[in-house]
C-alpha positions as CSV (number, residue, x, y, z in Angstrom):
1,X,-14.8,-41.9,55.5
2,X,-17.8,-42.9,53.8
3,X,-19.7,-46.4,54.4
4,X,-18.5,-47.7,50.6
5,X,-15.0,-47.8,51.8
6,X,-15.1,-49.2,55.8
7,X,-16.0,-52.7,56.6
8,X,-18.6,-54.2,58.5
9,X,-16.3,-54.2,61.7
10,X,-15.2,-50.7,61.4
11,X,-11.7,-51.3,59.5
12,X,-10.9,-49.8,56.2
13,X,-12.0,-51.6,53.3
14,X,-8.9,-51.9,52.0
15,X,-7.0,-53.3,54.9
16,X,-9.9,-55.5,55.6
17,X,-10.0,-57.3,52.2
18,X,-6.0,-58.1,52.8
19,X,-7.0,-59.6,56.1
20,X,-9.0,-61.7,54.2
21,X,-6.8,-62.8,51.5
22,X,-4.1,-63.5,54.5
23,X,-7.0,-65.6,56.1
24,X,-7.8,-67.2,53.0
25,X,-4.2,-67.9,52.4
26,X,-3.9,-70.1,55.8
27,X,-7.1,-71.9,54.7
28,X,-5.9,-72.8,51.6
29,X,-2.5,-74.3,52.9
30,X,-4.5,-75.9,55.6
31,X,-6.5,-77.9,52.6
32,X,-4.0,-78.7,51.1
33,X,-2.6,-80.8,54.3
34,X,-5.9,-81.8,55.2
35,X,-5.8,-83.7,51.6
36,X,-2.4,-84.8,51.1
37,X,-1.1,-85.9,54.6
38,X,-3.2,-88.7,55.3
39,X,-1.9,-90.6,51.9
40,X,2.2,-90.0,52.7
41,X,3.5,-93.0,54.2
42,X,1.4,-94.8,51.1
43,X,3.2,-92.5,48.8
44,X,6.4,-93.1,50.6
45,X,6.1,-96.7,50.0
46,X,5.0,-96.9,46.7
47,X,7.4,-94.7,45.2
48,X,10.1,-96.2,47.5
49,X,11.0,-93.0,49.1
50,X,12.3,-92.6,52.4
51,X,10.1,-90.4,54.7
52,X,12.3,-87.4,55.3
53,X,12.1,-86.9,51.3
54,X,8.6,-87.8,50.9
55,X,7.8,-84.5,53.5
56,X,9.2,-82.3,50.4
57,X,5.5,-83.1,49.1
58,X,4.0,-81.0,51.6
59,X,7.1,-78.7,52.8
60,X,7.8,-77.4,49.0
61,X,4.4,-77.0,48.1
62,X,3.8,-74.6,51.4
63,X,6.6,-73.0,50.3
64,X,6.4,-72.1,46.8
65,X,2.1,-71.5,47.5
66,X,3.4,-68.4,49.7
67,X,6.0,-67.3,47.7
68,X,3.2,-67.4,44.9
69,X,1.0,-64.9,46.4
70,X,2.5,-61.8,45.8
71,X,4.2,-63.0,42.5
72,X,1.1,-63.8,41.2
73,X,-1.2,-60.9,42.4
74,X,1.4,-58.5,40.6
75,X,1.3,-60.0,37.3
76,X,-2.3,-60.4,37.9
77,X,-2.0,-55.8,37.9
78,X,-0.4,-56.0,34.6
79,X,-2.8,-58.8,32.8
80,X,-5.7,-58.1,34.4
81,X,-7.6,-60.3,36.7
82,X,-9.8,-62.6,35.1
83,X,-7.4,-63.7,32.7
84,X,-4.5,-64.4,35.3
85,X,-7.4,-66.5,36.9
86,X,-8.0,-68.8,34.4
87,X,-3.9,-69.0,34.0
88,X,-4.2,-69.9,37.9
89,X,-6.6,-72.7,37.8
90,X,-4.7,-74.1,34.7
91,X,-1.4,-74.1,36.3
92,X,-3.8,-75.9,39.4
93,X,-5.0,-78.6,37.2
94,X,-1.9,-79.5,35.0
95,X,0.3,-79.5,38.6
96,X,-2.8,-81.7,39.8
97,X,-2.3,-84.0,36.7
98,X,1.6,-84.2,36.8
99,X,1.8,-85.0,40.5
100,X,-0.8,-87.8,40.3
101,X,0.9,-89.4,37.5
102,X,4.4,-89.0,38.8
103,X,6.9,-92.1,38.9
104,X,10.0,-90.2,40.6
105,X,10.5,-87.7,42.5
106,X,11.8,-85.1,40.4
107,X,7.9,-85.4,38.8
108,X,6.1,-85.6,41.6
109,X,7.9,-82.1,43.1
110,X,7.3,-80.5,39.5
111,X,4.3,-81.4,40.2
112,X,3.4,-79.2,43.4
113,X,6.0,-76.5,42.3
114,X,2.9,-76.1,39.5
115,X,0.6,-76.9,41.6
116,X,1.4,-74.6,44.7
117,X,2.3,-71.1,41.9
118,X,-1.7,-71.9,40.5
119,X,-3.1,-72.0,44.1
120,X,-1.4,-68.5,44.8
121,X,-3.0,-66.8,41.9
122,X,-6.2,-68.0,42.6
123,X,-6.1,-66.1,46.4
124,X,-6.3,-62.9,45.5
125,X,-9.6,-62.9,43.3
126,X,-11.0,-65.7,46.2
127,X,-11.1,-63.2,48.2
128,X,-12.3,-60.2,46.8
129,X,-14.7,-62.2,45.3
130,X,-15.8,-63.4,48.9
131,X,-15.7,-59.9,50.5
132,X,-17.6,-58.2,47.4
133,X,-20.7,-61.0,48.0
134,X,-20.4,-60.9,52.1
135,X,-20.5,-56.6,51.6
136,X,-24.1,-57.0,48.8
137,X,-25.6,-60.0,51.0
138,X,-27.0,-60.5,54.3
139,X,-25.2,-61.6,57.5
140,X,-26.5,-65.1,56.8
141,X,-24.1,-65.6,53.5
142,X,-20.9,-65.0,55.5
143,X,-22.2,-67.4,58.1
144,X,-23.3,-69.9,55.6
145,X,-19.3,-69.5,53.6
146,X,-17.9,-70.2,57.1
147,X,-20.0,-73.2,57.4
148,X,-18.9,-74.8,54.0
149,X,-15.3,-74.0,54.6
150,X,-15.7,-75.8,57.8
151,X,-17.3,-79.0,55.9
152,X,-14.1,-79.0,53.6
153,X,-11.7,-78.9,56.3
154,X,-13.0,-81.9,58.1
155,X,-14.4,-83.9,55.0
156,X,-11.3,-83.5,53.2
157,X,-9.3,-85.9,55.2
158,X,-12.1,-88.5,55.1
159,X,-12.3,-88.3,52.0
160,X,-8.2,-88.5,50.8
161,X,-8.4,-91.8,53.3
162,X,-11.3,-93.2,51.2
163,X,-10.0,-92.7,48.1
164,X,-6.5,-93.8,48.8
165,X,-7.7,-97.0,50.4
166,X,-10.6,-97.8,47.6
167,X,-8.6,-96.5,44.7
168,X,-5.3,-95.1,44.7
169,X,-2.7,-92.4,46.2
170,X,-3.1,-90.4,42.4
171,X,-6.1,-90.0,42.8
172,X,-6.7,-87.8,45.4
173,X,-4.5,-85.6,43.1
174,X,-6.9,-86.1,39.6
175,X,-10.1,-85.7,41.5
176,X,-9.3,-82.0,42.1
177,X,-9.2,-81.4,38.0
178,X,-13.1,-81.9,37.5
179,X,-13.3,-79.5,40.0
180,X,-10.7,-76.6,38.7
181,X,-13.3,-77.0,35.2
182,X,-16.4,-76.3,37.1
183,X,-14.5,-73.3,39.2
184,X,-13.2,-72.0,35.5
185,X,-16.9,-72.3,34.1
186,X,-18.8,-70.8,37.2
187,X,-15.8,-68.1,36.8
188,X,-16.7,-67.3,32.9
189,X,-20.4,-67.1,33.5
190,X,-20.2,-64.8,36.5
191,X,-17.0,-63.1,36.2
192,X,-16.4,-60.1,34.6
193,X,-13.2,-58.6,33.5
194,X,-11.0,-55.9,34.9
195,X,-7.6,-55.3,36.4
196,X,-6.4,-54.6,40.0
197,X,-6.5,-50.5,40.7
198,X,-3.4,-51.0,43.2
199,X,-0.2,-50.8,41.3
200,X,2.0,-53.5,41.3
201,X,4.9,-53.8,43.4
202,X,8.4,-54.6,42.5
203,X,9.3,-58.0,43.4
204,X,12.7,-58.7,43.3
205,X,12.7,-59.3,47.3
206,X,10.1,-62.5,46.6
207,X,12.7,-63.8,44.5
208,X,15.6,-63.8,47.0
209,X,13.5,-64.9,49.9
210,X,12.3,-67.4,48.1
211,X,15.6,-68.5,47.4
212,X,16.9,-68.0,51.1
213,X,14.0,-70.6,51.6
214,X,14.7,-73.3,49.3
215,X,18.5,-72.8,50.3
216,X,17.5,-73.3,53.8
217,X,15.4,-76.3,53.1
218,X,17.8,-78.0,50.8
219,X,21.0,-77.4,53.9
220,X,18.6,-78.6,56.8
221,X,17.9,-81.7,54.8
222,X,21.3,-82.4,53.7
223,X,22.4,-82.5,57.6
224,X,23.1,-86.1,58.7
225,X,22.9,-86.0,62.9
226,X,25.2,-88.5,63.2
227,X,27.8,-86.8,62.5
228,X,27.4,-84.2,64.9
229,X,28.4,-80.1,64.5
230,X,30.6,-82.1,61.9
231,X,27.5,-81.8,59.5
232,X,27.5,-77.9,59.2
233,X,30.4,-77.9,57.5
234,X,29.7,-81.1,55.1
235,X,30.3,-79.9,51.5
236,X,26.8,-80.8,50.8
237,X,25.7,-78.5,53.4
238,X,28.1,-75.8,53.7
239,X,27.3,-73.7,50.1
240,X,23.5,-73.6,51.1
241,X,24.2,-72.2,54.3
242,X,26.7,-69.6,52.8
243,X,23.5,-68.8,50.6
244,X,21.0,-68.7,53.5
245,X,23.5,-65.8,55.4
246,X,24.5,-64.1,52.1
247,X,21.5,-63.3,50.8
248,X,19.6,-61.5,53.0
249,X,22.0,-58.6,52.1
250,X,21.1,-58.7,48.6
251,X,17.8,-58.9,49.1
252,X,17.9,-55.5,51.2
253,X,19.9,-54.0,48.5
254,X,17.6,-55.0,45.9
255,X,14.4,-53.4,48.1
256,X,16.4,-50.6,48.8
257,X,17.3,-49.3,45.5
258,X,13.1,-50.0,44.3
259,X,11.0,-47.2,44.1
260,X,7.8,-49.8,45.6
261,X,9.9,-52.0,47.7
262,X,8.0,-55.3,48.6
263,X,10.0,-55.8,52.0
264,X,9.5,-52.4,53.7
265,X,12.9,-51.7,55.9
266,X,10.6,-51.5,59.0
267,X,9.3,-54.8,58.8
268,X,13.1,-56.3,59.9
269,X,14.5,-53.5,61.5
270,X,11.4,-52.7,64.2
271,X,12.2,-54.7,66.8
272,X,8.4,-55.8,67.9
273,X,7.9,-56.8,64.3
274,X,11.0,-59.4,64.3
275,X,9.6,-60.8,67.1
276,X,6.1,-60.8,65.6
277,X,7.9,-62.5,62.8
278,X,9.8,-65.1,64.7
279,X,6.7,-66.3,67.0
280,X,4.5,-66.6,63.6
281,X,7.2,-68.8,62.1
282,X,7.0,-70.8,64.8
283,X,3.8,-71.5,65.0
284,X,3.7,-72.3,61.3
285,X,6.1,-75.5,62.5
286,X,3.3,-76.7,65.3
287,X,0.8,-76.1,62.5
288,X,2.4,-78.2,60.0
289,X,3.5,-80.8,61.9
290,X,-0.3,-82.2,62.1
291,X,1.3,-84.1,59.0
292,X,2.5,-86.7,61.4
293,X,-1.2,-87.4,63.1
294,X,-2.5,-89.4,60.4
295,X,0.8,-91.8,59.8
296,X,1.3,-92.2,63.6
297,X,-2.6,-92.9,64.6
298,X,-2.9,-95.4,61.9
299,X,0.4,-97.0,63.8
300,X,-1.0,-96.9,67.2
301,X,-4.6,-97.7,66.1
302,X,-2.9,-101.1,63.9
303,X,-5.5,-99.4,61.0
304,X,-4.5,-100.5,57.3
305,X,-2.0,-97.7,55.7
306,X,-3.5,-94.6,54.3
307,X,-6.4,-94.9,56.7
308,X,-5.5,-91.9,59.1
309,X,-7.8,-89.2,57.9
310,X,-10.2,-89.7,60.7
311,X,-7.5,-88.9,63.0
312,X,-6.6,-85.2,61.6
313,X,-10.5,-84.8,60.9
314,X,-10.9,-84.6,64.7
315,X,-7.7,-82.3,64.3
316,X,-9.2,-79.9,62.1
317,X,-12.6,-80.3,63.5
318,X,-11.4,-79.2,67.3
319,X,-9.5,-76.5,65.5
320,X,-12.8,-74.9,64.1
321,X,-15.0,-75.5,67.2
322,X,-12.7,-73.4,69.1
323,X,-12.2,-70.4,67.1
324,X,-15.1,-68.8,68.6
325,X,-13.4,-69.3,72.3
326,X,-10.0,-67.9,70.4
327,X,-12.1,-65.0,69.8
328,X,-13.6,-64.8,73.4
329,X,-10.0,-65.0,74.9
330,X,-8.6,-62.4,72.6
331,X,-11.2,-60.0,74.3
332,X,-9.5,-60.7,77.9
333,X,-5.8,-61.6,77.0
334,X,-4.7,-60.0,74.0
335,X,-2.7,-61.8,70.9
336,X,-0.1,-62.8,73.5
337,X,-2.5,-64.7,75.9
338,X,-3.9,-66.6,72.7
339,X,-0.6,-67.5,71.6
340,X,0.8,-68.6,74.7
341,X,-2.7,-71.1,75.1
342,X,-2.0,-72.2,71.9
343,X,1.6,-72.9,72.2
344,X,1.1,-74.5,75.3
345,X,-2.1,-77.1,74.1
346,X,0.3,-77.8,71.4
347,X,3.6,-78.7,73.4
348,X,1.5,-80.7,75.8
349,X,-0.6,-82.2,72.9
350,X,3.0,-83.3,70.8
351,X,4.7,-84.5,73.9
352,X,1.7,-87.0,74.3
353,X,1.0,-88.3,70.9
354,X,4.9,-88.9,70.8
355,X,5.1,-90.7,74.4
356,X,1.7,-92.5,75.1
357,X,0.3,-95.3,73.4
358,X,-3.2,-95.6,74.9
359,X,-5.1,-95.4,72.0
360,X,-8.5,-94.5,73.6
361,X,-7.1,-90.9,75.4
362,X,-5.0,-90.2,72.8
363,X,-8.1,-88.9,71.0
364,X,-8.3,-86.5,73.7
365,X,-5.4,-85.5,72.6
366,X,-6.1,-85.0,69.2
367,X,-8.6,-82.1,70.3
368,X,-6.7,-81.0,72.8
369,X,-3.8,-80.5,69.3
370,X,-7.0,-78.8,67.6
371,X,-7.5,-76.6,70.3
372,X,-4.1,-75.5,70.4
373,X,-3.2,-75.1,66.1
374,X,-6.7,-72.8,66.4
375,X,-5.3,-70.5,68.8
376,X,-1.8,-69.9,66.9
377,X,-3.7,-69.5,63.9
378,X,-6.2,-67.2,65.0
379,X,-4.5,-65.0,67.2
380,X,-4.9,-61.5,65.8
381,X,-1.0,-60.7,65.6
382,X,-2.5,-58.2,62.9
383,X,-3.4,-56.0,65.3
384,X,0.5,-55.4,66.2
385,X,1.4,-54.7,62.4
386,X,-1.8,-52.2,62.0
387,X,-0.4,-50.3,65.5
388,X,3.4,-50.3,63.7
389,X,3.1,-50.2,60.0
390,X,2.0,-47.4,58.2
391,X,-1.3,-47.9,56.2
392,X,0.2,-48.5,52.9
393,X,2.1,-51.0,54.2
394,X,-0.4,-53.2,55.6
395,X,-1.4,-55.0,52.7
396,X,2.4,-55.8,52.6
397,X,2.9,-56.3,56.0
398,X,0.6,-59.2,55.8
399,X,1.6,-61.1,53.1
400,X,5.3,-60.9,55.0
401,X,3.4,-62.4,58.0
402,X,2.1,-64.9,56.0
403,X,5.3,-65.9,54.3
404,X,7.1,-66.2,57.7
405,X,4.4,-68.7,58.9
406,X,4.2,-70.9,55.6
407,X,8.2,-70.2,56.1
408,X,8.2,-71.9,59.4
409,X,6.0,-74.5,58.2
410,X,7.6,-75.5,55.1
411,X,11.6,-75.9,57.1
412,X,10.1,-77.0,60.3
413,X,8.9,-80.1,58.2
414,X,12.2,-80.2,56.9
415,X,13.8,-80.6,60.2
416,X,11.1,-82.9,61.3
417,X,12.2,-85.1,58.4
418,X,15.7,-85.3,59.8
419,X,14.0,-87.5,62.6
420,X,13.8,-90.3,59.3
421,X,17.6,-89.9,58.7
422,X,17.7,-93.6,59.5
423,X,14.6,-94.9,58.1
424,X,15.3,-96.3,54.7
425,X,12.5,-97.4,51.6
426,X,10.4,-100.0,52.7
427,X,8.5,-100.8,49.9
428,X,6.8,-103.8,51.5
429,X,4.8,-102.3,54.1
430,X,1.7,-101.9,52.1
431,X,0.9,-105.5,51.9
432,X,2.4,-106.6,55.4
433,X,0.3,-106.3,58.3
434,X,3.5,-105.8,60.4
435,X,2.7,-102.3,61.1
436,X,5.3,-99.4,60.5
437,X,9.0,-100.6,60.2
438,X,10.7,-99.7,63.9
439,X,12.6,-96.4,62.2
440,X,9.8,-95.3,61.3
441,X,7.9,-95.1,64.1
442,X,11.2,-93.9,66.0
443,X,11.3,-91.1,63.5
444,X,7.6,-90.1,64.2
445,X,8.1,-89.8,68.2
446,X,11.1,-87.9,67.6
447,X,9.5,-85.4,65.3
448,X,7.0,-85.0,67.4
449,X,9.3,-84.4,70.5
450,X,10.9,-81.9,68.2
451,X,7.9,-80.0,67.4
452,X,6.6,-79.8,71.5
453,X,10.2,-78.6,72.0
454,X,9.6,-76.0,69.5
455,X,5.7,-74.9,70.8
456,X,7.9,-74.4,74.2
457,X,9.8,-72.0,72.9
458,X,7.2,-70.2,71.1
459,X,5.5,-69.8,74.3
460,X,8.2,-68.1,75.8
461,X,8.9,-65.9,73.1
462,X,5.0,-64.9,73.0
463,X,4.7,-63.6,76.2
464,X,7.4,-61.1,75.3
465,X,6.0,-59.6,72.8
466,X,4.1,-55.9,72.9
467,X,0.8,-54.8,73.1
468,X,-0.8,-53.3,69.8
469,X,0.8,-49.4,70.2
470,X,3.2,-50.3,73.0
471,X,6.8,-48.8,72.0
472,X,9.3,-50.7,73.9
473,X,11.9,-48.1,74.1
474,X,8.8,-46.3,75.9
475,X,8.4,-48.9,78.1
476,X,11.9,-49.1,79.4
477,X,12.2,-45.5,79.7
478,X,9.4,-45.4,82.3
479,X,10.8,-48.2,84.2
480,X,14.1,-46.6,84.6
């Protein structure tokens, strides 16, 4: 194979760039918290929502962004690339513009529906553009992109408390227009046209996950706990949860009968893979759940509302400081041994925030929470879908990883929120010095009690899954 088509590290080309784009992808929805979760409760009680609908912001944004990926990369084949962009970054800046000046909460979801479908066509060219100027450049450039991503990540929440406190909620949603019109100029000067060379695949799959998604969501936050296993059957329930079991055998039909399926049948059927796919879905939910640092440290801390972004900048800064001892234990312990860390930092780290009040050692925590969200992030469950898959089905595989974890993410939010089932509106907390209403911050220990219940389990299930190559059947056989 010649040098034009392998990667720095050895990989093909090819495969390497969609590593990228899936790593790209997990940045991207990590900004987006970063930005948006230290302003919630504000938003909450401006708007007079209750806080298990003011998650939606977050959980449906997640959502549609992955769905987006591979919708928009496919019409991206058939309009070519440089025009979809600029579609991308308008769709970005009119979402941007609609959710800042939203008044209800049908807008404000329109909002990041438009938002979350531009940021998914902008990934695809991000990161080819990225790999082609790390491939023509020196070492240094890659090192110096890594660097500025960093910045963002830990800036970012400094800078939505800032704004929020200074100016207002909306604009932490406006500022981020003046910056789609510099990335669309620096795009026309430097950009040239062209289209993808891969040839599009069918999507129809997208379309019915997506909508075993949003069914899911919709039925989780429908549920009303007080009622017990009563709830499951509660006609506001019940038809979305007929939807989320019927239409998974659609969406198999519909693969089945496309000549370039999205969903390959391996991907569900192997059974390494499903539990590759469960464990990444999981940790999506520990990830996610960093939403509640910045609303509970303010409470603990008795800082002014919207003033939490310190708090999840220590989060994300922990986070990037130990991906290069993820890296150093994958060497030694595999994906496995990086997940199970992980999962455990972040089931001890949850447990604490939710039970300890201290406020001084709870910042231990905090990087002890960074610590752990790194290593479920960074663990190279790749390397399992590159030993199972074929090689056209990588680029696939990936995105399907991907939409599992923004999957787990977006419902695990979802059923975080059901922790608020009692919290109502309270518009008054802004001006009050009183400090969160008692629900509220009963609903934030509970979620978080949720989510370390959920890192345990995703501990477990880690340390049953393969090695990279390891057939299970083969495994048994030689035991027996």
């Amino acid at each position: 194979m010649t040098g034009s088509s392998m990667g720095g590290d050895g990989m093909p080309f090819r495969k390497n760039l969609s590593l990228d784009a899936f790593i790209i992808a997990i940045f991207i929805g990590a900004l987006d918290i970063c930005i948006v979760a230290p302003s919630l409760t504000v938003i909450a009680a401006d708007l007079g929502f209750p806080v298990r609908w003011v998650i939606w912001v977050i959980a449906l944004h997640l959502a549609v962004f992955v769905l987006a990926l591979p919708l928009m990369e496919t019409w991206g084949v058939r309009f070519g690339w440089r025009e979809w962009f600029f579609v991308a970054l308008f769709l970005y800046g009119a979402g941007s513009f609609i959710a800042g000046g939203s008044t209800t909460w049908t807008a404000l979801m329109a909002g990041r529906v438009i938002q979350a479908l531009g940021a998914g066509g902008v990934v695809p060219q991000l990161s080819a553009e990225i790999r082609r100027l790390s491939e023509n450049r020196r070492k240094g450039w890659r090192v110096a992109v890594h660097g500025v991503l960093a910045a963002l990540l830990i800036a970012l929440p400094l800078y939505s408390s800032a704004v929020t406190h200074f100016f207002s909620w909306r604009w932490i949603f406006w500022t981020k227009i003046p910056a789609v019109l510099v990335v669309a100029i620096l795009t026309f000067r430097l950009a040239r046209g062209g289209r993808f060379r891969s040839k599009p695949y069918q999507v129809h799959g997208v379309f019915y996950f997506g909508a075993i998604l949003l069914s899911a969501m919709v039925a989780v936050s429908q549920l009303d706990p007080s009622l017990g296993w009563a709830a499951l059957i509660d006609p506001s329930v019940l038809p979305f949860a007929v939807l989320v079991i019927g239409l998974p055998v659609l969406m198999f039909m519909a693969d089945r009968q496309s000549s370039r399926p999205f969903f390959a049948s391996q991907l569900f059927t192997d059974i390494r893979l499903v539990g590759l796919h469960t464990v990444v879905a999981l940790a999506g939910c520990t990830w996610a759940a960093a939403v509640l640092v910045p609303g509970w440290m303010v409470e603990v801390f008795q800082q002014p509302p919207g003033s939490g972004g310190p708090f999840l900048s220590i989060v994300a800064a922990s986070a990037w400081l130990s991906l290069p001892l993820a890296r150093w234990t994958t060497r030694y312990w595999g994906y496995q041994g990086v997940l199970a860390v992980g999962f455990f930092a972040t089931a001890f780290a949850y447990f604490t925030l939710a039970l300890a009040l201290e406020p001084v050692p709870l910042i231990a925590v905090l990087i002890v929470l960074g610590f752990g969200i790194s290593f479920t992030l960074t663990a190279p469950v790749h390397e399992l879908l590159f030993g199972v898959v074929p090689y056209r089905q990588v680029k696939n595989g990936l995105m399907v990883i991907g939409m599992f974890r923004a999957a787990g993410g977006a419902l695990g939010l979802i059923l975080i929120g059901l922790s608020f089932h009692r919290a109502p509106a309270f518009t008054g907390w802004i001006a009050s010095a009183q400090g969160l209403p008692a629900l509220w911050s009963m609903g934030y220990q509970m979620g978080m009690l949720t989510v370390s219940g959920v890192s345990v389990v995703g501990l477990i299930l880690s340390l049953t899954l393969p090695s990279p190559g390891e057939d299970p059947a083969e495994t048994e056989g030689e035991r027996g």
